[in-house]
C-alpha positions as CSV (number, residue, x, y, z in Angstrom):
1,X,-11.7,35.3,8.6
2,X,-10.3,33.9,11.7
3,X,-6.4,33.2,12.5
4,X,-6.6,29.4,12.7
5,X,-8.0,29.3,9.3
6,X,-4.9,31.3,8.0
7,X,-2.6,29.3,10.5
8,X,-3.2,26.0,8.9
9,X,-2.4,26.6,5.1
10,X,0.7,28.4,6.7
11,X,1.6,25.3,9.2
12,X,1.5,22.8,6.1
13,X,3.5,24.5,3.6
14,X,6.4,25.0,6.0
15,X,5.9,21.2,7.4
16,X,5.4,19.9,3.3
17,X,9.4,22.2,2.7
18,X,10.8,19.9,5.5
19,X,9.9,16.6,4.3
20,X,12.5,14.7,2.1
21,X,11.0,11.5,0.6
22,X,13.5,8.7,-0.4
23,X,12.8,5.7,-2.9
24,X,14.6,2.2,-1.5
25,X,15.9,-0.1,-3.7
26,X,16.9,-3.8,-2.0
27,X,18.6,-6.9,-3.6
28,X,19.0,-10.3,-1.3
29,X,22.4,-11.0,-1.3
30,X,21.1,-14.9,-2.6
31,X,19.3,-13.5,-5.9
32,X,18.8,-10.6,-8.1
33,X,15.8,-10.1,-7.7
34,X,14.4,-6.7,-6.5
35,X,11.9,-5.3,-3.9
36,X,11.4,-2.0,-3.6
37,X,10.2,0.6,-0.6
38,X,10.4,4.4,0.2
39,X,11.3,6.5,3.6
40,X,9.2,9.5,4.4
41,X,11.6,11.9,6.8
42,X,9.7,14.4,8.8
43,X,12.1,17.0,8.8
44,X,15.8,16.9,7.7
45,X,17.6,14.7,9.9
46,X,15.3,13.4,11.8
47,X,12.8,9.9,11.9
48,X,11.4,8.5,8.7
49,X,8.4,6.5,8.2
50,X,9.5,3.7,6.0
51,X,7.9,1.1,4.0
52,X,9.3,-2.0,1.8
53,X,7.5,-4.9,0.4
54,X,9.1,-8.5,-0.3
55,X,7.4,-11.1,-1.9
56,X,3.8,-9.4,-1.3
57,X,4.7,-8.7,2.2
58,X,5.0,-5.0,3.6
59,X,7.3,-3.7,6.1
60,X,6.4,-1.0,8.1
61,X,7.9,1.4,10.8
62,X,10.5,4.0,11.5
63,X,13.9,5.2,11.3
64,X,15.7,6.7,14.0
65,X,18.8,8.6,12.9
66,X,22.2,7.8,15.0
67,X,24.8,9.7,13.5
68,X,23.5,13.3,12.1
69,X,24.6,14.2,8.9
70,X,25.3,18.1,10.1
71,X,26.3,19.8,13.5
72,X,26.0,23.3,14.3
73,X,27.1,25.6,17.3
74,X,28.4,29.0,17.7
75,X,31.5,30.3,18.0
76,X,33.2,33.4,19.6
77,X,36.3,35.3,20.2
78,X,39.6,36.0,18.3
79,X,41.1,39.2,17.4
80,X,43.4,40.9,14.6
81,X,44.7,44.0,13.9
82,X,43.8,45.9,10.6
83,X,46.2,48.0,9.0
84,X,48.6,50.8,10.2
85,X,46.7,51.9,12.5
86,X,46.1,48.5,14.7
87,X,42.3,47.9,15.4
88,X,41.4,45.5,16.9
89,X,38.6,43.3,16.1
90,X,36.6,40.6,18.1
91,X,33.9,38.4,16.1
92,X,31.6,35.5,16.3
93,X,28.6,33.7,14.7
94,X,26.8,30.6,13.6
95,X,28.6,27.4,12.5
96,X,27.1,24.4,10.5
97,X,29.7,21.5,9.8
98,X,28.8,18.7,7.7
99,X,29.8,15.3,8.4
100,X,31.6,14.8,5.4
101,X,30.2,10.3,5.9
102,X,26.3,11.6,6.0
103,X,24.0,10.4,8.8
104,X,23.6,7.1,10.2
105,X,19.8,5.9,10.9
106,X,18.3,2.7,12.4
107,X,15.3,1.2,11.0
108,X,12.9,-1.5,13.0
109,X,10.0,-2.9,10.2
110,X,7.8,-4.9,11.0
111,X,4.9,-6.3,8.5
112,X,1.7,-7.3,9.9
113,X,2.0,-10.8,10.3
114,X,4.9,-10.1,12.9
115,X,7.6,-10.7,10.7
116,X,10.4,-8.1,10.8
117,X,13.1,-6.4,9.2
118,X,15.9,-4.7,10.7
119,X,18.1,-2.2,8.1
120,X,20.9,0.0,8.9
121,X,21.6,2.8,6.9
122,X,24.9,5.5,5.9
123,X,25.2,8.8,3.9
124,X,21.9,9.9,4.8
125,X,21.9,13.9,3.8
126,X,19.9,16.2,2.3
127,X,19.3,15.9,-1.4
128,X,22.1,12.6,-1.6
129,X,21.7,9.0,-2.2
130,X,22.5,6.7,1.1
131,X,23.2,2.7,1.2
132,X,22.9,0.8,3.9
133,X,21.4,-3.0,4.6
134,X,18.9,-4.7,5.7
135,X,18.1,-8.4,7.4
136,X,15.5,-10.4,8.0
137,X,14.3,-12.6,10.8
138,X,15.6,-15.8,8.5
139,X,19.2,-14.2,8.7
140,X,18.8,-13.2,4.8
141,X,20.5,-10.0,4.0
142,X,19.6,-7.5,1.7
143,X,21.7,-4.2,0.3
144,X,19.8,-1.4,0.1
145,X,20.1,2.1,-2.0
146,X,18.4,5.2,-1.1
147,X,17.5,8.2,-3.5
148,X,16.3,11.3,-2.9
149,X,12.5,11.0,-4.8
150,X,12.3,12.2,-8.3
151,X,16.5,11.3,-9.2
152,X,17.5,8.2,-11.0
């Protein structure tokens, strides 16, 4: 059996643990009335592929995230003593902080007529619902709620 056949298998089950799928939710703010999409993200905290239909129209593009919903660095140094006897100690290691507001991400839709639809969206994070909104080239806004796939 030759590598690339064990490769792929391999490649897509690490890609298919990366991907979080979101189901959008949007209500014009001049009815009740509501449409419904869902955001494909890549890997965790990065761009989406995103898809809504209104009124038998669809929607299509991207998300590119603005804010991230995490950071991470390293940090080094410090010391302390331990006991009567006075070691000293230096240490250092990985840090992940999360941003306690979730990510930020900008979406440009565009349906294939050439109409488009431009959403913003906030509390973007791993496993958590998000809101954000979403106009239209007529000015006509829509809220928006985003859920992790599979939650209610």
């Amino acid at each position: 059996m030759n590598r690339s056949a064990l490769l792929l298998p391999l490649v897509a089950l690490v890609l298919s643990g990366c991907a979080s799928t979101y189901s959008m939710t949007l209500m014009p703010r001049n009815s009740g009335k509501l449409y419904y999409g869902e955001a494909v993200e890549q890997s965790s905290g990065g761009p989406a592929n995103v898809s809504v239909t209104i009124e038998d129209k669809t929607y299509s593009g991207t998300w590119v995230v603005s804010t991230a919903s995490h950071s991470s660095g390293f940090v080094t140094g410090g010391f302390g003593f331990y006991g009567r006897r006075g070691g000293i100690g230096f240490g250092g290691g990985p840090v992940v902080v999360d941003n306690p507001s979730g990510g930020e991400a900008k979406a440009l839709l565009q349906s294939p007529d050439g109409g488009g639809l431009r959403c913003d969206f906030r509390g973007l994070g791993a496993g958590r619902s998000a809101n954000g909104t979403c106009q239209d080239d007529k000015g006509l806004l829509y809220d928006v709620q985003l859920r992790p796939k599979g939650s209610n």
